[in-house]
Backbone as JSON Lines, residues from 0, in Angstrom:
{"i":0,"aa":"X","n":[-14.82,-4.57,11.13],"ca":[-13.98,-5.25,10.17],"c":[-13.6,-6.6,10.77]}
{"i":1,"aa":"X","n":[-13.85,-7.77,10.35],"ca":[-13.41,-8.78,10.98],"c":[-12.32,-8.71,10.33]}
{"i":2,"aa":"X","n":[-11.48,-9.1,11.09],"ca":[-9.8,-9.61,11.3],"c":[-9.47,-9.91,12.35]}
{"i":3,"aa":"X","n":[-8.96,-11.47,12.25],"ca":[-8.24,-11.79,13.31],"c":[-6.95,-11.4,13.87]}
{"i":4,"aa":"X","n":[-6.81,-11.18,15.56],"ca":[-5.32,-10.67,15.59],"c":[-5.16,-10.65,17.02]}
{"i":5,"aa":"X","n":[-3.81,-10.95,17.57],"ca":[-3.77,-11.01,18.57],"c":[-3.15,-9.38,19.45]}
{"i":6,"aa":"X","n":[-3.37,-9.58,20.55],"ca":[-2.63,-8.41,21.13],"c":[-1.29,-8.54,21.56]}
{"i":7,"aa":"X","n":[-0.68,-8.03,20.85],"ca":[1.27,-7.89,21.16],"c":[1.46,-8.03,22.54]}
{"i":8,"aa":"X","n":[1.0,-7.42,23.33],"ca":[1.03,-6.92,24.87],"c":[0.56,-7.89,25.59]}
{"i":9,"aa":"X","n":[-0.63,-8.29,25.61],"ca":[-1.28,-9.51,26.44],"c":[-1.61,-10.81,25.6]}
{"i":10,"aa":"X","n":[-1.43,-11.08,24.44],"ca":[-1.37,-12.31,23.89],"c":[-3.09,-12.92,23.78]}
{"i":11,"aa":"X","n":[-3.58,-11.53,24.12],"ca":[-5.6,-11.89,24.04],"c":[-5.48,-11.87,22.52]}
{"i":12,"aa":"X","n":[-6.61,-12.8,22.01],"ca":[-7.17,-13.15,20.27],"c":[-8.72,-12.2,20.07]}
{"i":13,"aa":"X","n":[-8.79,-11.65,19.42],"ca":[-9.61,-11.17,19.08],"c":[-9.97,-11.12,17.45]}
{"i":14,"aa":"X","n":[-11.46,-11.01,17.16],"ca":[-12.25,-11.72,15.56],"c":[-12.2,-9.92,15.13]}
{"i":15,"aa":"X","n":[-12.38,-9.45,15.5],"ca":[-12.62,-7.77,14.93],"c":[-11.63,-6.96,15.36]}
{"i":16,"aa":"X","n":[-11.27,-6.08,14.55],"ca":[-10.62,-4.71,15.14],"c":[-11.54,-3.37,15.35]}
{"i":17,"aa":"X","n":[-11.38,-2.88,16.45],"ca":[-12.27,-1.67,16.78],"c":[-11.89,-0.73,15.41]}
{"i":18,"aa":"X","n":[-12.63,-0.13,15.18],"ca":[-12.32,0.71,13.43],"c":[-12.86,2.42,14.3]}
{"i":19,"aa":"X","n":[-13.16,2.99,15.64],"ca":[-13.14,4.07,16.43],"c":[-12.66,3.9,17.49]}
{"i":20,"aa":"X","n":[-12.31,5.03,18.15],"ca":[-12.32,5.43,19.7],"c":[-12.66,6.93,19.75]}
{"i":21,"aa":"X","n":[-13.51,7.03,20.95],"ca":[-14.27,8.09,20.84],"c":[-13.72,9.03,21.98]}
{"i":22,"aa":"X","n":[-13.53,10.33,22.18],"ca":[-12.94,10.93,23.33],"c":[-15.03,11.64,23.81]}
{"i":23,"aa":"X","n":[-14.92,10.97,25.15],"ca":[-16.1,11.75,25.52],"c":[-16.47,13.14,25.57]}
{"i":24,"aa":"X","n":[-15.5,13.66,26.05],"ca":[-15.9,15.02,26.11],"c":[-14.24,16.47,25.34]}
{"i":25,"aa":"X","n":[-14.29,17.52,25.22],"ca":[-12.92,17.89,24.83],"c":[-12.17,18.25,26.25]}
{"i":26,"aa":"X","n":[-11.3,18.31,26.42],"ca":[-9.85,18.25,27.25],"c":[-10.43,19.25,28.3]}
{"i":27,"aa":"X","n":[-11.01,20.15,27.7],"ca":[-10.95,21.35,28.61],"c":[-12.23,21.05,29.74]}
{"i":28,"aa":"X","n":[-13.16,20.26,29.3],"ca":[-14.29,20.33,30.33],"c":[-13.5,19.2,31.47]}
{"i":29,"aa":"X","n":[-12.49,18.53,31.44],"ca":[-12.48,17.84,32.41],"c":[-11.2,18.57,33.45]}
{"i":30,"aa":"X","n":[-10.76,19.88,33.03],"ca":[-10.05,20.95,33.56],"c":[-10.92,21.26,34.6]}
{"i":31,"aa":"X","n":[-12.37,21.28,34.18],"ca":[-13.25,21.89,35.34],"c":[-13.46,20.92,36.46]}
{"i":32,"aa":"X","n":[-13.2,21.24,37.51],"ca":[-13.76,20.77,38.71],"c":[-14.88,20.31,38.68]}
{"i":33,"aa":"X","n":[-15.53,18.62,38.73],"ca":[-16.39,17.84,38.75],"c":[-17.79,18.57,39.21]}
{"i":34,"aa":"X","n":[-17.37,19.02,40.54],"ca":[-18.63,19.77,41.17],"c":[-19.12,21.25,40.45]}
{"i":35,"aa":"X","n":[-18.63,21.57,39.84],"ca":[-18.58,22.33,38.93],"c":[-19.16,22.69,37.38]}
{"i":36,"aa":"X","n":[-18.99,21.35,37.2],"ca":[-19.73,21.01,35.75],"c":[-20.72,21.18,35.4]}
{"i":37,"aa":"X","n":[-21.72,21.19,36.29],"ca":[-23.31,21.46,35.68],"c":[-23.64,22.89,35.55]}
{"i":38,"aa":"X","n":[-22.67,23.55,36.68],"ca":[-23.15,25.4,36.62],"c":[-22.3,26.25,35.72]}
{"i":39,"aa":"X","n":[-21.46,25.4,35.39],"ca":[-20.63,25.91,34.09],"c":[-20.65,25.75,33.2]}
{"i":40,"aa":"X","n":[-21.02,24.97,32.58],"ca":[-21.35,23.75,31.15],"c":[-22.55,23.03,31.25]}
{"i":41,"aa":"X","n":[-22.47,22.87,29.35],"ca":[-23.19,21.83,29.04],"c":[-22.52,20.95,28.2]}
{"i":42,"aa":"X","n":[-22.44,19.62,28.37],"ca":[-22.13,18.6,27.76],"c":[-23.27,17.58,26.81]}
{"i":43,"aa":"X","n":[-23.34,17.15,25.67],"ca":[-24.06,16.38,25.15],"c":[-23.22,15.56,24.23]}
{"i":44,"aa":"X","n":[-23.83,14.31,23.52],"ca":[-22.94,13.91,22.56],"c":[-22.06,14.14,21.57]}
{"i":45,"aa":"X","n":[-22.72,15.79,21.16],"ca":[-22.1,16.03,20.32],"c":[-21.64,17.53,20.59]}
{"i":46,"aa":"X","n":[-22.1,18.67,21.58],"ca":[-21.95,19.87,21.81],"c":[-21.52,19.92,22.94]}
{"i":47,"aa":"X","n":[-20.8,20.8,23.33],"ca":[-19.92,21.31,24.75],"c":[-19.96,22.99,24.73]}
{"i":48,"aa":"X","n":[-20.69,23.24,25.76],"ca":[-19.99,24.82,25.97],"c":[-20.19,25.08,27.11]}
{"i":49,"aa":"X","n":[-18.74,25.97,27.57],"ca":[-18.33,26.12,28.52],"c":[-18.28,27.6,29.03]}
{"i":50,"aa":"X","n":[-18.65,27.96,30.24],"ca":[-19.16,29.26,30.58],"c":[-19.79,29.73,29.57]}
{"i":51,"aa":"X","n":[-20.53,29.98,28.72],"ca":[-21.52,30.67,27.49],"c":[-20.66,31.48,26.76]}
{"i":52,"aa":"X","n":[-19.18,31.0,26.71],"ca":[-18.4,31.22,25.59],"c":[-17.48,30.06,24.74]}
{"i":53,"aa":"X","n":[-17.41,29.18,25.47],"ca":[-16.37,28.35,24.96],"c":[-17.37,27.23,24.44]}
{"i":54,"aa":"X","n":[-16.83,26.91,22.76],"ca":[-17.61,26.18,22.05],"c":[-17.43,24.74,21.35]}
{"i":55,"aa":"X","n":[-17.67,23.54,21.63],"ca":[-16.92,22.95,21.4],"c":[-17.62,21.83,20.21]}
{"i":56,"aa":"X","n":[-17.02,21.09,19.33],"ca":[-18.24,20.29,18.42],"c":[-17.83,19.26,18.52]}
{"i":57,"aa":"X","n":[-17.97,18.2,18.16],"ca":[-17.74,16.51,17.75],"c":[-17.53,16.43,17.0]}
{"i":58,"aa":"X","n":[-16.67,15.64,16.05],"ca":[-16.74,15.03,14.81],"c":[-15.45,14.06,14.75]}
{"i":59,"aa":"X","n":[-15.5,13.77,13.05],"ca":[-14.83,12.63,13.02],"c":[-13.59,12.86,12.64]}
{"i":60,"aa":"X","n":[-12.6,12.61,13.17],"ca":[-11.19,12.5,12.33],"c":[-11.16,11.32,11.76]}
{"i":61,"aa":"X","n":[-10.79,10.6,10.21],"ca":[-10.68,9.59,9.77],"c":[-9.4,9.65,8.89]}
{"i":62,"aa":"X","n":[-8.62,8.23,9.97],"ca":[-7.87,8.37,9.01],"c":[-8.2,6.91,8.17]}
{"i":63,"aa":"X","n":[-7.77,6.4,6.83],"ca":[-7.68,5.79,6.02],"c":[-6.79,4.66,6.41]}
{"i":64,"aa":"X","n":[-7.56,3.5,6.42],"ca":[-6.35,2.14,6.11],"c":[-6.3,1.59,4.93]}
{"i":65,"aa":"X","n":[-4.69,1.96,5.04],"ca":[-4.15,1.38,3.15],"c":[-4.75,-0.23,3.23]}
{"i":66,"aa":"X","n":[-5.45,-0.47,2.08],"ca":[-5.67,-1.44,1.31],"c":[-7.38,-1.97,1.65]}
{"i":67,"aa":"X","n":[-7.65,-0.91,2.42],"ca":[-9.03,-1.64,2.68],"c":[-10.1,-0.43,2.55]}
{"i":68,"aa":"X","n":[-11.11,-0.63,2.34],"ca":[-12.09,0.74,1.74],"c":[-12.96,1.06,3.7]}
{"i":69,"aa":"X","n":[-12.53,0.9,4.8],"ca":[-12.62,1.23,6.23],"c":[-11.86,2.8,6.59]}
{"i":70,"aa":"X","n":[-11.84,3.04,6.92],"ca":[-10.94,4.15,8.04],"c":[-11.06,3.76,9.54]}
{"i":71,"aa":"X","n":[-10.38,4.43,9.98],"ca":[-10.32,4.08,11.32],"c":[-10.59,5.6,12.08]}
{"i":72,"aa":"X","n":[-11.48,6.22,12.69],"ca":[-11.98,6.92,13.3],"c":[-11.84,7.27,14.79]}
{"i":73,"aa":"X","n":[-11.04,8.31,14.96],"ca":[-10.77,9.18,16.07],"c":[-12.12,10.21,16.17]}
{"i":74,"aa":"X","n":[-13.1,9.85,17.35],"ca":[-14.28,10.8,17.83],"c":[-13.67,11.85,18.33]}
{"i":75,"aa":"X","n":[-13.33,13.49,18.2],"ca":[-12.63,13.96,18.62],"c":[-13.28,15.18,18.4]}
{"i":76,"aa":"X","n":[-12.83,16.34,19.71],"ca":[-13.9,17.67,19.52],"c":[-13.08,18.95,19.0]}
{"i":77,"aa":"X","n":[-13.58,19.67,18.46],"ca":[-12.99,20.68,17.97],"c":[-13.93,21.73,18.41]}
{"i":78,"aa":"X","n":[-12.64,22.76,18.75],"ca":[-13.03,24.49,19.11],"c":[-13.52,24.87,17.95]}
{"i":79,"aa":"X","n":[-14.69,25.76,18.34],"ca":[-15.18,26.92,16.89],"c":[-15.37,27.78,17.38]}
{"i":80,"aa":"X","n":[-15.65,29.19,16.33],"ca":[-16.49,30.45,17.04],"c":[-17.97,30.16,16.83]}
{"i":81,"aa":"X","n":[-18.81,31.32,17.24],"ca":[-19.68,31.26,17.56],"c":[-20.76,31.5,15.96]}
{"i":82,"aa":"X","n":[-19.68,32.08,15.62],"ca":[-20.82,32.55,14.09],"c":[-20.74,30.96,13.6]}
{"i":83,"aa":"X","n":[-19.58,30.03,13.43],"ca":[-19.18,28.97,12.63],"c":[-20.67,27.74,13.58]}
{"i":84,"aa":"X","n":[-20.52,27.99,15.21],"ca":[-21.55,27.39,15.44],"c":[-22.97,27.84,15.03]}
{"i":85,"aa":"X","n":[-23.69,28.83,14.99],"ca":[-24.65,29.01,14.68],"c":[-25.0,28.75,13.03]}
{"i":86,"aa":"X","n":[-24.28,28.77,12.27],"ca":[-23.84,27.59,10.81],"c":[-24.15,26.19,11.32]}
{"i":87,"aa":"X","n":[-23.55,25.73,12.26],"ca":[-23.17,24.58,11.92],"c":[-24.72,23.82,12.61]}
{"i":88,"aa":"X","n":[-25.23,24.74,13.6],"ca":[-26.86,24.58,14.01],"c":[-27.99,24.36,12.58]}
{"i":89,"aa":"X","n":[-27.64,25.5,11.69],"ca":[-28.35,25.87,10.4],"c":[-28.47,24.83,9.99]}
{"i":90,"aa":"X","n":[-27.35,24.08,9.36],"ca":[-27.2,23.23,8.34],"c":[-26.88,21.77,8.8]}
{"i":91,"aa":"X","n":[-27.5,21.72,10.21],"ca":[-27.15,20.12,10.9],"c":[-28.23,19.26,10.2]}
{"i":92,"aa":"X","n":[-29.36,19.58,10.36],"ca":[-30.63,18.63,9.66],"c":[-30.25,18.89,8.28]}
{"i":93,"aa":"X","n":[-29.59,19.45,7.4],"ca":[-30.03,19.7,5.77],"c":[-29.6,17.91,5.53]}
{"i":94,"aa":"X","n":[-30.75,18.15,4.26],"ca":[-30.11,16.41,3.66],"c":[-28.8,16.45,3.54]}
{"i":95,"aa":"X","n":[-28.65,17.44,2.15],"ca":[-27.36,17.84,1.55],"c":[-26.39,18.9,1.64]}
{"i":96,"aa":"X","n":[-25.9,19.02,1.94],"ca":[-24.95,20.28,2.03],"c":[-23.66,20.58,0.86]}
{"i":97,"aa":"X","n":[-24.27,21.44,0.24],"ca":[-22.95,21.79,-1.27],"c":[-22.27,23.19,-0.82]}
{"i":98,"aa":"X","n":[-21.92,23.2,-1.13],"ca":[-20.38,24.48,-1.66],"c":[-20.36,25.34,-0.3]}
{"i":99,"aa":"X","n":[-20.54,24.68,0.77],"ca":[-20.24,25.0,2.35],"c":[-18.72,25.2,2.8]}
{"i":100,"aa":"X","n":[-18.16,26.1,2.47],"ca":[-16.68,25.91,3.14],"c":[-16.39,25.11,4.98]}
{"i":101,"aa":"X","n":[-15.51,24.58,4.86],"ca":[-15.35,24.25,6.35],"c":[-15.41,24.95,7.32]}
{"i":102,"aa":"X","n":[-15.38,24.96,8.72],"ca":[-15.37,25.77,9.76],"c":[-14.21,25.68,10.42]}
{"i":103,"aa":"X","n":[-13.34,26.61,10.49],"ca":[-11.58,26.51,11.02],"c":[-12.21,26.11,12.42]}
{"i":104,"aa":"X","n":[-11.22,25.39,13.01],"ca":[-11.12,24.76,14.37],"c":[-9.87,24.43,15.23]}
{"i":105,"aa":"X","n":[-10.09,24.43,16.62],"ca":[-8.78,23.57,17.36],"c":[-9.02,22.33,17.64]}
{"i":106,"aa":"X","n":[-8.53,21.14,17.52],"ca":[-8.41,20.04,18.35],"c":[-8.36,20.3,19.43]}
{"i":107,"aa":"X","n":[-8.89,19.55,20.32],"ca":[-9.49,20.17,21.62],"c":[-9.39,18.96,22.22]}
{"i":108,"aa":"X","n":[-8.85,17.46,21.58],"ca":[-7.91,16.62,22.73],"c":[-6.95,16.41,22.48]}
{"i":109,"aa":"X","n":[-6.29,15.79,23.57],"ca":[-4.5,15.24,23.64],"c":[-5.17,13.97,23.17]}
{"i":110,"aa":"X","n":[-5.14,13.01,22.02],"ca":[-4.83,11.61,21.77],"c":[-3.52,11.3,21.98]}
{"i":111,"aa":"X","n":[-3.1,10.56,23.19],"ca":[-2.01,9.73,23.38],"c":[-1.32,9.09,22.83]}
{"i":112,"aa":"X","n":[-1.23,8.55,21.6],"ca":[-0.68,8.05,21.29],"c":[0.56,8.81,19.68]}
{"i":113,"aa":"X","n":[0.11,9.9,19.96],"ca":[0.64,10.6,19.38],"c":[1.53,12.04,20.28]}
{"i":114,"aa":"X","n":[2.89,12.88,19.83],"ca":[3.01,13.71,20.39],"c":[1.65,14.97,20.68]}
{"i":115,"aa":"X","n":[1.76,15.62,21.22],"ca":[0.33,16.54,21.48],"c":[-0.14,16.93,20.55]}
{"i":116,"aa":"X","n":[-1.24,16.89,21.07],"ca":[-2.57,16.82,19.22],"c":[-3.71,18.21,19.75]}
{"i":117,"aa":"X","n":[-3.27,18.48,21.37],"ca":[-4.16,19.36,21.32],"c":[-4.02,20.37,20.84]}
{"i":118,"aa":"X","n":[-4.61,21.32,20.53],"ca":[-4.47,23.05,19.47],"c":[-3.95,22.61,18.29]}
{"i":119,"aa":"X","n":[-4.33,21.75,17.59],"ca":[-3.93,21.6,16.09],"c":[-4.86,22.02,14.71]}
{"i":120,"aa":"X","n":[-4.62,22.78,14.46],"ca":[-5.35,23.84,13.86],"c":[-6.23,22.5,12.87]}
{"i":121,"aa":"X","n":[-7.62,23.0,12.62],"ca":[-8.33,21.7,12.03],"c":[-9.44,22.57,10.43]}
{"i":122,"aa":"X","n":[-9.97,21.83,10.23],"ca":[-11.03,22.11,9.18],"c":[-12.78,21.18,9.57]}
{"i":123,"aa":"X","n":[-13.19,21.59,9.66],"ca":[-14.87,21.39,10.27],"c":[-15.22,21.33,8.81]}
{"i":124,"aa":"X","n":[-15.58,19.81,8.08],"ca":[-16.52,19.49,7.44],"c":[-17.84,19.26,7.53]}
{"i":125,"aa":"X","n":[-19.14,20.09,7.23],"ca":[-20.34,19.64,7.46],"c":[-20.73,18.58,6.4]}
{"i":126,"aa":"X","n":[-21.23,18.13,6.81],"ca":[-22.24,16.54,6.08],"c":[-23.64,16.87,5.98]}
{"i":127,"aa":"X","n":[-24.43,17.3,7.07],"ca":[-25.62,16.93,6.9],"c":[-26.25,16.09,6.78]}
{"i":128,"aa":"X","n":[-27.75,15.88,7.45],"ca":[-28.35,14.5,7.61],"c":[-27.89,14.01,8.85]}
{"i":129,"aa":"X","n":[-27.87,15.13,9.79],"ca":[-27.49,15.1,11.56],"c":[-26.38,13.62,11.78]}
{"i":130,"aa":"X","n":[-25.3,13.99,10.86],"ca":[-24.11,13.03,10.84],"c":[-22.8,14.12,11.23]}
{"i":131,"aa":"X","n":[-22.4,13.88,11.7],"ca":[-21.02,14.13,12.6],"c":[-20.11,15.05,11.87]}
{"i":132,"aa":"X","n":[-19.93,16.05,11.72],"ca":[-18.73,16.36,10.86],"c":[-17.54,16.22,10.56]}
{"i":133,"aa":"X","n":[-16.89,16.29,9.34],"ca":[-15.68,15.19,9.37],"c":[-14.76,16.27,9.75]}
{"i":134,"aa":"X","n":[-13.39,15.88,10.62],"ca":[-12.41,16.87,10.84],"c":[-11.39,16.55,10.0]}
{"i":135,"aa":"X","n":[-10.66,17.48,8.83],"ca":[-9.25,17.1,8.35],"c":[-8.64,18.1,9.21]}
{"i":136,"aa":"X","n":[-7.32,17.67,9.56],"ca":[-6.2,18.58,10.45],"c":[-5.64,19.28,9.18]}
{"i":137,"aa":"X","n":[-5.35,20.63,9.46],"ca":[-3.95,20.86,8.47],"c":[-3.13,20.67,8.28]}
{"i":138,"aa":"X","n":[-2.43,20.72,7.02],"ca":[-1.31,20.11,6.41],"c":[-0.08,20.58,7.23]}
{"i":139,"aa":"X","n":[0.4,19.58,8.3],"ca":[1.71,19.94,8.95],"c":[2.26,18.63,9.15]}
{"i":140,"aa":"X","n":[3.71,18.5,9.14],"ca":[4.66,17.56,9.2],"c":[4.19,16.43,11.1]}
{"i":141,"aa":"X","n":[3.0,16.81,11.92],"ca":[2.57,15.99,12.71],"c":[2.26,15.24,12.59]}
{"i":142,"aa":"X","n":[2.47,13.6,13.34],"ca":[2.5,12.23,12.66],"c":[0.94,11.91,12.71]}
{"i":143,"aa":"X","n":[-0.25,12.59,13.45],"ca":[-1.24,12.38,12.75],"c":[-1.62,13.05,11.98]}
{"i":144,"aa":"X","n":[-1.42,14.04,11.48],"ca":[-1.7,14.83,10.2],"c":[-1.38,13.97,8.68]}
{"i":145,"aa":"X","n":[-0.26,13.41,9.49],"ca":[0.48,12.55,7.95],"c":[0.07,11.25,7.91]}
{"i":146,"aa":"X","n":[-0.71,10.94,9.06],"ca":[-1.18,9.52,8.9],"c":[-2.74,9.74,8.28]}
{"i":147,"aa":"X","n":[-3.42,10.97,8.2],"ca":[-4.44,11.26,7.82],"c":[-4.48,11.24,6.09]}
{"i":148,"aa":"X","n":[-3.0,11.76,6.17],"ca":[-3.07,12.13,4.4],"c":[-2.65,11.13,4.09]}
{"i":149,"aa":"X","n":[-2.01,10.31,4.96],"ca":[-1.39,8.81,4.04],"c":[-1.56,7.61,4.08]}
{"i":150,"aa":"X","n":[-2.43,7.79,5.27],"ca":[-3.05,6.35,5.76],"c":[-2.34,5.2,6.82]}
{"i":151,"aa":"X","n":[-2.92,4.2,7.19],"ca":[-2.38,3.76,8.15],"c":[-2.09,1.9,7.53]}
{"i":152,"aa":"X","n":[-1.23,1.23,8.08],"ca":[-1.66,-0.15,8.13],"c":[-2.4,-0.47,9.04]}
{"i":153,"aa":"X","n":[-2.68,-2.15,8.64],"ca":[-3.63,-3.25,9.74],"c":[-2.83,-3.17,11.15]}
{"i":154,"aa":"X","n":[-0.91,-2.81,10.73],"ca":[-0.91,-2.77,12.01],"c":[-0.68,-2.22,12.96]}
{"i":155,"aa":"X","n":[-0.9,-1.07,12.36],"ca":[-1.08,0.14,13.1],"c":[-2.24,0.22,13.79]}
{"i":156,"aa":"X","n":[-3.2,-0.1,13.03],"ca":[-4.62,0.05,14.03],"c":[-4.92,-1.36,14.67]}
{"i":157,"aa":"X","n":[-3.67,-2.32,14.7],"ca":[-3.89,-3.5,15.78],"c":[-3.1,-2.79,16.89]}
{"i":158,"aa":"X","n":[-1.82,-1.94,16.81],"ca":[-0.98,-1.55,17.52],"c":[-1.98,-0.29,18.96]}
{"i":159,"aa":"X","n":[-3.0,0.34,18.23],"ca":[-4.11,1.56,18.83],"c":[-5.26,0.61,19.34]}
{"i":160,"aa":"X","n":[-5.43,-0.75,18.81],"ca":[-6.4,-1.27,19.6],"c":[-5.95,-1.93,20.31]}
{"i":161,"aa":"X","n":[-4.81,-2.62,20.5],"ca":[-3.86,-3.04,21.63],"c":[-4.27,-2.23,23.17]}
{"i":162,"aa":"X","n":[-3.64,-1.02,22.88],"ca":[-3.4,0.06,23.48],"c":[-4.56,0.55,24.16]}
{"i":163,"aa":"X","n":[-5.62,0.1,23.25],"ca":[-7.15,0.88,23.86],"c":[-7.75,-0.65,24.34]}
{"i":164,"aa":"X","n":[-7.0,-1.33,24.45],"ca":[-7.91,-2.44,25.05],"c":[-6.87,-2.61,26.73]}
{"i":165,"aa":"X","n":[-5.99,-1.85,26.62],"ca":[-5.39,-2.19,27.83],"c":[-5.52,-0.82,29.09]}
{"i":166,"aa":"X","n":[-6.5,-0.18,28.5],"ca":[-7.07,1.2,29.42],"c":[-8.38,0.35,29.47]}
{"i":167,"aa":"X","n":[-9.4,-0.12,29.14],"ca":[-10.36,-0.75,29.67],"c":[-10.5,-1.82,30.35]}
């Protein structure tokens, strides 16, 4: 999205606002001890599992910015079971996917900038056409839950790219 805007914090100008931030992996694989990681897990862009039970997926949380047809996108992983993954294997290549109920899930990171977001009970939208599935959180009085259902301003997501430009 081009828009110009400066950063509150360091007074840097920038032509675009980042419209994602992506969490690499979910919370729990970095619980594991580094040396550890390869005989316990597997990690990929979009799948995590941990000891050959713990299951983890990718997708998108989007929330909506009022007045502009963008969202702004939290990459974020969610817990499933195992039947919901072997679904969600099924129907990753389909073009289309109709009358698929979601796959219940946990949020499976802490995003900072909110009180704790991890274990927040979620909904696993499939898409299909090996595109990301969308996550809605459930309906609870948590300020990203309500920023999901209600959307955000420009400066709110200047306020998160502030913020994410001062960790890099």
């Amino acid at each position: 999205m081009n828009h110009a805007w400066a950063c509150s914090c360091c007074g840097r100008q920038f032509n675009t606002l980042p419209l994602d931030f992506t969490c690499k992996a979910p919370d729990h694989w970095f619980q594991i001890p580094e040396s550890e990681r390869l005989n316990r897990g597997k990690l990929d862009s979009d799948v995590c599992i941990i000891d050959a039970k713990d299951i983890f997926v990718r997708g998108c949380l989007e929330i909506p910015i009022i007045g502009q047809d963008d969202c702004f996108i939290w990459g974020v992983w969610v817990s499933v079971s195992k039947d919901s993954f072997a679904r969600i294997l099924e129907l990753w290549a389909a073009p289309l996917i109709e009358n698929e109920p979601p796959k219940f899930g946990w949020l499976c990171n802490n995003i900072s900038f909110y009180p704790t977001t991890l274990n927040l009970k979620t909904h696993l939208h499939l898409r299909g056409g090996n595109s990301r599935p969308s996550i809605e959180l459930e309906l609870t009085d948590h300020p990203l839950a309500i920023e999901q259902r209600q959307g955000i301003s420009i400066k709110r997501v200047e306020e998160i790219a502030a913020s994410l430009s001062l960790r890099h």
